[in-house]
PAKOLFI-871193 format. One record per residue: x, y, z of N, C-alpha, C in turn. Coordinates in steps of 0.1 Angstrom, whole numbers, plus 5000, padded with zeros to 4 digits. Atoms other than C-alpha are relative to their C-alpha. Last residue first. Layout:
BEGIN
 n.xx n.yy n.zz ca.xx ca.yy ca.zz c.xx c.yy c.zz
    X    Y    Z     X     Y     Z    X    Y    Z
...
This chain:
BEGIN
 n.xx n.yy n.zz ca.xx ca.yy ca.zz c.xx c.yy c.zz
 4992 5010 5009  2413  4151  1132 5007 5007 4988
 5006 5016 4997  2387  4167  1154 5009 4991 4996
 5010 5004 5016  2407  4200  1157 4998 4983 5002
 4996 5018 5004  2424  4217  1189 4993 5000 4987
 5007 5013 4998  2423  4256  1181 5002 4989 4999
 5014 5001 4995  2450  4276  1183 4991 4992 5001
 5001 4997 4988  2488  4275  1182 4987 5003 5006
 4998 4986 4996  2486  4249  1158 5004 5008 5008
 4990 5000 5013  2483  4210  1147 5005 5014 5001
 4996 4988 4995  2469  4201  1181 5008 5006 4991
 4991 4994 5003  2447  4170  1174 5007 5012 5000
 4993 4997 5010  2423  4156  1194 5009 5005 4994
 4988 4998 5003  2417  4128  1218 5008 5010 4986
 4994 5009 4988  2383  4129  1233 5014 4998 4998
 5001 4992 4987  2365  4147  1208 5011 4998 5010
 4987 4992 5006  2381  4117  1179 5000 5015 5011
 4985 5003 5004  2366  4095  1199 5009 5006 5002
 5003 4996 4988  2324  4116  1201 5018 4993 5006
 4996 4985 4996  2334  4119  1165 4998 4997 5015
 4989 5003 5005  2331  4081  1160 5008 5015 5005
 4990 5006 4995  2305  4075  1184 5012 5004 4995
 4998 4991 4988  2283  4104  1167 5015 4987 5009
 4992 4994 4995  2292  4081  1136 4998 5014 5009
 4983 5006 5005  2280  4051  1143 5012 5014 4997
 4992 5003 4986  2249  4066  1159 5013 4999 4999
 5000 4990 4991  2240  4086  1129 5002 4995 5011
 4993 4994 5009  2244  4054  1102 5002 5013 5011
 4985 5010 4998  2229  4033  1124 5009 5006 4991
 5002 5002 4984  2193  4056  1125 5018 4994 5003
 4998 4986 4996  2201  4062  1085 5000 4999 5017
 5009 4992 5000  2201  4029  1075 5007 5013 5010
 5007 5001 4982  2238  4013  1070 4984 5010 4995
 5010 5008 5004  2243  4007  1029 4996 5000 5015
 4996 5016 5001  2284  4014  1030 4982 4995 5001
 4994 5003 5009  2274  4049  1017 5002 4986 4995
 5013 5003 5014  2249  4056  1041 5012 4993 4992
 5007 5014 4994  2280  4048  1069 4992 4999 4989
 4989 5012 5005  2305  4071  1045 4993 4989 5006
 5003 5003 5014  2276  4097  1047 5009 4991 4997
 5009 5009 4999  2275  4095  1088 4996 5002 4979
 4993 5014 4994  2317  4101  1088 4977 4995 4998
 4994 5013 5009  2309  4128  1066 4998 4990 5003
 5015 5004 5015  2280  4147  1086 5013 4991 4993
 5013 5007 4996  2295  4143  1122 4996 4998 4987
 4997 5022 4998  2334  4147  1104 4988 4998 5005
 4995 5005 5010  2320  4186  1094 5003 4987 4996
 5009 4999 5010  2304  4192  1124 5004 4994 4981
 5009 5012 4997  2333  4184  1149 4987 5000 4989
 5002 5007 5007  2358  4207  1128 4989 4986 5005
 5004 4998 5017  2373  4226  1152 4996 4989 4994
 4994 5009 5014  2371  4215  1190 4998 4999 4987
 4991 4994 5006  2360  4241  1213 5010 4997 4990
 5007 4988 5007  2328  4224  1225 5006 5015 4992
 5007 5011 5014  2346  4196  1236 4993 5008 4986
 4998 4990 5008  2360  4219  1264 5002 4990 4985
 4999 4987 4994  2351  4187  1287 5004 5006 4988
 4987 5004 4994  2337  4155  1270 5006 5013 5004
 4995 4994 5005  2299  4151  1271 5014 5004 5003
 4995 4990 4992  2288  4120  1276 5007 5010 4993
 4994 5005 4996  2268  4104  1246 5009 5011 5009
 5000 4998 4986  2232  4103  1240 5019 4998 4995
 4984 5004 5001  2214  4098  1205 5006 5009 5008
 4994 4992 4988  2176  4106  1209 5016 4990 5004
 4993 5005 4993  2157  4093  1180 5007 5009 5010
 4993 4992 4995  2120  4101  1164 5015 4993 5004
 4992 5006 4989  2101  4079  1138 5011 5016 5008
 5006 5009 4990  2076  4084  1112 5010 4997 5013
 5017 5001 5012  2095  4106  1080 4997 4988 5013
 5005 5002 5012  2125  4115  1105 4988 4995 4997
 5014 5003 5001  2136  4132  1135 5000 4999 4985
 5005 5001 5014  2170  4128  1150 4987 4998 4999
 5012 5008 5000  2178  4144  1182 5001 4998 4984
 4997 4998 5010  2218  4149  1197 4982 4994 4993
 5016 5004 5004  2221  4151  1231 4999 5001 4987
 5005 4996 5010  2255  4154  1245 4993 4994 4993
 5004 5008 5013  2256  4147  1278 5002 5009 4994
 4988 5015 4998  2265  4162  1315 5000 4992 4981
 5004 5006 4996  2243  4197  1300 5011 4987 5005
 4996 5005 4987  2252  4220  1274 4995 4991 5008
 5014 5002 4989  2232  4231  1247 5005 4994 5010
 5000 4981 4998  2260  4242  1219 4990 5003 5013
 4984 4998 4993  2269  4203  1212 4997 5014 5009
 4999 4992 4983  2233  4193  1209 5015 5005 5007
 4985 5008 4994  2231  4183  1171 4999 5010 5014
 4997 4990 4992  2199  4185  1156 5009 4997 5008
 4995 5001 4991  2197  4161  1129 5004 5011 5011
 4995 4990 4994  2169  4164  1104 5006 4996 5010
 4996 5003 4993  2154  4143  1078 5004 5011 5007
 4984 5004 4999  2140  4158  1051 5001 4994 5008
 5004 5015 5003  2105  4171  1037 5011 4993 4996
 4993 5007 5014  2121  4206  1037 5000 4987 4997
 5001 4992 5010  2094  4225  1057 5006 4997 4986
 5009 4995 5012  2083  4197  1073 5002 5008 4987
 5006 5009 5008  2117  4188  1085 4988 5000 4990
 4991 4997 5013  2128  4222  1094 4999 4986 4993
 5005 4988 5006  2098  4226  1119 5005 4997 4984
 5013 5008 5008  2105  4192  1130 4995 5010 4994
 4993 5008 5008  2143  4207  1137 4985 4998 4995
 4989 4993 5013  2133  4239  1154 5001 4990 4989
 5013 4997 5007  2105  4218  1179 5010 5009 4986
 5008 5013 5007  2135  4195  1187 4987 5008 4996
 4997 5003 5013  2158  4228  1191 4994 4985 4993
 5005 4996 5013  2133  4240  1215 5010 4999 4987
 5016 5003 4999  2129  4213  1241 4999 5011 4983
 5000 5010 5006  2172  4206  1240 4985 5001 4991
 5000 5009 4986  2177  4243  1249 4993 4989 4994
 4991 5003 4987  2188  4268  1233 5001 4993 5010
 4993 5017 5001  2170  4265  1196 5011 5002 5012
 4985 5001 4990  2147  4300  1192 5006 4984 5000
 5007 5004 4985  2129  4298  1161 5011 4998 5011
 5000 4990 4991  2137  4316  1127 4991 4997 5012
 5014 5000 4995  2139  4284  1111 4992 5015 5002
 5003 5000 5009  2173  4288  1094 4986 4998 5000
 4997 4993 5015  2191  4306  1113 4990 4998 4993
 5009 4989 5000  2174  4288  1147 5006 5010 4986
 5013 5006 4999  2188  4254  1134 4990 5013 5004
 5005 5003 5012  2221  4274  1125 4989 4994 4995
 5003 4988 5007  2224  4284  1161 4997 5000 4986
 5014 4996 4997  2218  4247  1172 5001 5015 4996
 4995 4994 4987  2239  4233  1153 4989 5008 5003
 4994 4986 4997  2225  4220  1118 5001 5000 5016
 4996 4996 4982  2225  4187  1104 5006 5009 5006
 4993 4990 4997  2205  4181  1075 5004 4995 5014
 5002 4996 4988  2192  4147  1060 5010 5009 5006
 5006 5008 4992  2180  4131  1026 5005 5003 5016
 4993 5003 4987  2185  4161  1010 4995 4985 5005
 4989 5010 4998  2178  4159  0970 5008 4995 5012
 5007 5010 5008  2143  4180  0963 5011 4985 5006
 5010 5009 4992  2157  4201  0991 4992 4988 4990
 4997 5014 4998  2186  4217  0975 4991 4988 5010
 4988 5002 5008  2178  4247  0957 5000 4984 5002
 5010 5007 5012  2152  4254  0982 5007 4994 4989
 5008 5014 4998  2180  4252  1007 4989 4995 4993
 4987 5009 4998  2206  4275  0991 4986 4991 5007
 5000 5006 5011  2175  4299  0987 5005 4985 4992
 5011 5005 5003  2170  4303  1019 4996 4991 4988
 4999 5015 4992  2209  4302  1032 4985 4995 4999
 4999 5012 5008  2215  4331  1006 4991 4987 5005
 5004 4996 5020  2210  4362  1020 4996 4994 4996
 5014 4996 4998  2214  4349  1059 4996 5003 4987
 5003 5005 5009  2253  4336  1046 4981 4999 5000
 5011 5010 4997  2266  4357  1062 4995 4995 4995
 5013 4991 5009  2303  4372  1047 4988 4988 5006
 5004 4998 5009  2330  4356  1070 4984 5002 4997
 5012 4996 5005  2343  4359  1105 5002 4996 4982
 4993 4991 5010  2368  4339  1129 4984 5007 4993
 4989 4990 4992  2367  4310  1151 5001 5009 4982
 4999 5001 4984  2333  4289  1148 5011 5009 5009
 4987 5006 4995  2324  4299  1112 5005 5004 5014
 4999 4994 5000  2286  4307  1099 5017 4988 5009
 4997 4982 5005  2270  4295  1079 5005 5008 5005
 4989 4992 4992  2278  4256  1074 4995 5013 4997
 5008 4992 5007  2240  4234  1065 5016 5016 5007
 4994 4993 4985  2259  4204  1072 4997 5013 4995
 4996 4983 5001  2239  4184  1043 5003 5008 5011
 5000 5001 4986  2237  4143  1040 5002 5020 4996
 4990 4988 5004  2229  4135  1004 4997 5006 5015
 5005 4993 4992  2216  4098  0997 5010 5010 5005
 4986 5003 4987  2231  4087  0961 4993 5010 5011
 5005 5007 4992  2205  4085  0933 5000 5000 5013
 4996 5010 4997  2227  4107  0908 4988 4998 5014
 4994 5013 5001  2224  4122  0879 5002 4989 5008
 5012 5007 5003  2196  4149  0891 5007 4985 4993
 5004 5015 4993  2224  4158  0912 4989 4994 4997
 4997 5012 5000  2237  4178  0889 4998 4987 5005
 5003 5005 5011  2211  4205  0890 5010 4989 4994
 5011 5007 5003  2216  4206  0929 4996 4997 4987
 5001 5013 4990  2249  4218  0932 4987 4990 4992
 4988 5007 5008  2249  4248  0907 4999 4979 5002
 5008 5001 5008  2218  4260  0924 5008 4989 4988
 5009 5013 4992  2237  4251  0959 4993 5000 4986
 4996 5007 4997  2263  4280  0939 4994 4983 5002
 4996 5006 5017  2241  4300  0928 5010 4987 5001
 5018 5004 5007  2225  4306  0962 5005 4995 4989
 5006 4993 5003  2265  4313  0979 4986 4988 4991
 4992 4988 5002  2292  4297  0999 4987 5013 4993
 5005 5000 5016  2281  4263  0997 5007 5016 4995
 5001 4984 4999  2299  4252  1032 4997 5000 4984
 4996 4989 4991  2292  4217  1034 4997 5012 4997
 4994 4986 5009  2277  4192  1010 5000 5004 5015
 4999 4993 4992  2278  4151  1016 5007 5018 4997
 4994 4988 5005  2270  4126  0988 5000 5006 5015
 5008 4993 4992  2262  4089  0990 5009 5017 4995
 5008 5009 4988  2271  4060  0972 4994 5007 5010
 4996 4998 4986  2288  4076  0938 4986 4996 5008
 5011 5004 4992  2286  4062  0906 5005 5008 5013
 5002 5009 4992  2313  4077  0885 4993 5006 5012
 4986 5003 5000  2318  4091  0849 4997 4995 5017
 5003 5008 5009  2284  4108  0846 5011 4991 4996
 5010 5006 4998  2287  4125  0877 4995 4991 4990
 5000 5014 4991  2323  4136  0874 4991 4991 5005
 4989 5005 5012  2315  4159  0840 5002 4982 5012
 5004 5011 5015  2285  4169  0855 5005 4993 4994
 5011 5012 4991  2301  4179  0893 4997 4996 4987
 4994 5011 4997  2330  4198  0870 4992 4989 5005
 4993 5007 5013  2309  4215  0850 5005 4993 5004
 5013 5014 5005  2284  4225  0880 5008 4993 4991
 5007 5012 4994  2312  4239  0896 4990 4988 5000
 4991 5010 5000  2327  4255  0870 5001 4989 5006
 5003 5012 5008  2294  4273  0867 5010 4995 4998
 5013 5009 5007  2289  4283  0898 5002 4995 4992
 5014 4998 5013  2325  4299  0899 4987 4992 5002
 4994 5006 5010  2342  4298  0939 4989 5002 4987
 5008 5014 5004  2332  4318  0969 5008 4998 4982
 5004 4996 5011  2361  4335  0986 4993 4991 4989
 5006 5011 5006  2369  4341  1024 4998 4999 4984
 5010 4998 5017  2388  4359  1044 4997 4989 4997
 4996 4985 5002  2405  4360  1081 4990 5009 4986
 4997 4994 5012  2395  4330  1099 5001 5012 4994
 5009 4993 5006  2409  4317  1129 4997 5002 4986
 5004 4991 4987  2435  4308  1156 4988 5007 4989
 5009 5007 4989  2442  4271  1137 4997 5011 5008
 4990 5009 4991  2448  4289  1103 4994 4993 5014
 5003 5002 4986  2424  4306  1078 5014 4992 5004
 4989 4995 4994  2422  4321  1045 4997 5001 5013
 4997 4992 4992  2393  4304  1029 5013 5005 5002
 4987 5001 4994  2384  4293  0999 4998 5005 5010
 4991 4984 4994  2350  4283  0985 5010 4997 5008
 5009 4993 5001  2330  4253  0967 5009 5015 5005
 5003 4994 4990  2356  4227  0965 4991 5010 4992
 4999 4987 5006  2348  4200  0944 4997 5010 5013
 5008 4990 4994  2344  4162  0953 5008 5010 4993
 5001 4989 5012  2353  4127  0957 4997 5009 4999
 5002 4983 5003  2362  4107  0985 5002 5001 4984
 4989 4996 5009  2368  4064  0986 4995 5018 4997
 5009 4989 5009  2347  4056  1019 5015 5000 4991
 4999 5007 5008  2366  4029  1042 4989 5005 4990
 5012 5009 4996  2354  4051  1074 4999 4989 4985
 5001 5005 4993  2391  4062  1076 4989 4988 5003
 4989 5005 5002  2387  4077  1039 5004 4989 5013
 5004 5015 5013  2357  4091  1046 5008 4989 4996
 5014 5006 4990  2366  4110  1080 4997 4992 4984
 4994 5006 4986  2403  4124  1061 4989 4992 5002
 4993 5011 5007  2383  4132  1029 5010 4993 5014
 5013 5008 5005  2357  4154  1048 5008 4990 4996
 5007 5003 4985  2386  4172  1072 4992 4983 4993
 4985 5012 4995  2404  4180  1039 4990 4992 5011
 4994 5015 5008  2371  4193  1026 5011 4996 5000
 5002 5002 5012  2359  4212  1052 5009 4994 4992
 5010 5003 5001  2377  4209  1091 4996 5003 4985
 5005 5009 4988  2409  4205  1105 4981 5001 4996
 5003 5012 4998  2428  4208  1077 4996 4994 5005
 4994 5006 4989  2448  4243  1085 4995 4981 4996
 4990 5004 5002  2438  4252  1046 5010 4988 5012
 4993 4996 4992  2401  4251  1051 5016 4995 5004
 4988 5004 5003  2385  4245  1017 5003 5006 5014
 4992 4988 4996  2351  4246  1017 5008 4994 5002
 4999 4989 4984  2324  4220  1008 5013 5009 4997
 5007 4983 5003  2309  4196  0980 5005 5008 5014
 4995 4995 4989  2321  4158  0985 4998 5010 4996
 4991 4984 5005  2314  4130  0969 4997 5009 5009
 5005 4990 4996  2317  4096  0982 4997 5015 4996
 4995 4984 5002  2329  4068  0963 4988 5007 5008
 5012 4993 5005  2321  4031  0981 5003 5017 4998
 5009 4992 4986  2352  4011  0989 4993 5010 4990
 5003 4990 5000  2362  3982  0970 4993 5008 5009
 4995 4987 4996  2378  3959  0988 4999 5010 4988
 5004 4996 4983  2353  3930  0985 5010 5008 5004
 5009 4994 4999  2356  3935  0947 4995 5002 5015
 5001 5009 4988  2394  3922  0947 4984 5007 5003
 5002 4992 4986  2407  3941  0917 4988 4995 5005
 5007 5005 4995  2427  3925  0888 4998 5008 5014
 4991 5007 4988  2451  3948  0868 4985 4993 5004
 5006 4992 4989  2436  3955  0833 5003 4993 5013
């Protein structure tokens, strides 16, 4: 058996999200941002899209139960350090989700995706209740936008004051963490609040011009801060580390299209 150097191994990740072919955000996006942050990816897509960098066109959720077969089959076969779910696609699906993760320990970061930034697909308002009872036994911390923070609360979230009463709302209700991300709230900054079990934070960093049109910043915020859990950072240094990292990749990104930049 070859010999392997235990201080480079890197900590498995898995990975649960949507497939966006362009690359700039779900699960390419997620293995790109884990992979950088010395994370080893793992994972199952959940749904296809049919998209490019000016949009999406269709979409199509994947089997539940191939999904759970595969997460069971890779859950009992290797440890993973943290988990991070995206786009679920549908109720059965997050139902799928969640009854494997009774194998695994691993803190589970959740970008609660419903609705998509350039383009349309099916709402995910049906589902997106159930999809979180489903998976609240096992979140250790969401991070919705601020229209997805009033989705799922049904409370307004436009302005910094009411997406921090939106999030503690969505804390109690899912005895979670909660990251409210301030991209969509304008201002010189972006404000970003975390509220957890005893403690509040308020993570700051300038806001970078048409920043707010850059695919895929949601997607690398929740990986890149499950590849910090992963390496054993607490959660507070795990969410600064990577707003810094995305707040970077903002600032210089990629132009792989004729439409939207992308984080990476």
């Amino acid at each position: 058996m070859p010999y392997r150097d235990e201080a480079t191994v890197r900590p498995d990740v898995l990975v649960c999200a949507g497939l966006d072919p362009s690359g700039g955000a779900g699960l390419i996006a997620d293995v790109r941002v884990i992979s950088e942050l010395g994370g080893r990816p793992v994972g199952v897509v959940t749904t296809t899209t049919i998209q490019n960098t000016t949009g999406v066109i269709d979409g199509h959720v994947l089997d539940p139960e191939a999904i759970g077969h595969q997460l069971a089959f890779l859950l009992t076969d290797v440890e993973v350090s943290a988990v991070k779910v995206g786009m679920i696609g549908s109720a059965e699906i997050a139902r799928a989700i969640a009854s494997t993760l009774q194998l695994t320990a691993a803190p589970l970061v959740w970008d609660p995706v419903m609705y998509p930034s350039r383009g349309e697909l099916p709402r995910a308002d049906a589902w997106i209740e159930d999809a979180a009872a489903a998976l609240r036994p096992h979140v250790t911390l969401v991070t919705p936008n601020a229209p997805e923070l009033a989705a799922l609360t049904g409370m307004p979230a436009g302005d910094l004051a009411e997406a921090e009463a939106a999030a503690r709302a969505l804390a109690i209700r899912l005895d979670t963490a909660v990251l409210a991300k301030g991209g969509h709230l304008g201002g010189d900054d972006s404000i970003d609040i975390l509220i957890y079990p005893g403690g509040r934070e308020e993570l700051r960093a300038k806001r970078v011009a048409n920043g707010e049109h850059v695919h895929g910043t949601g997607c690398a915020l929740s990986s890149a801060i499950a590849a910090h859990l992963a390496h054993g950072r607490d959660l507070v240094e795990a969410c600064r580390l990577a707003k810094a990292y995305v707040a970077a990749r903002i600032a210089e990104p990629q132009r792989p299209g004729r439409g939207a930049a992308a984080v990476l």
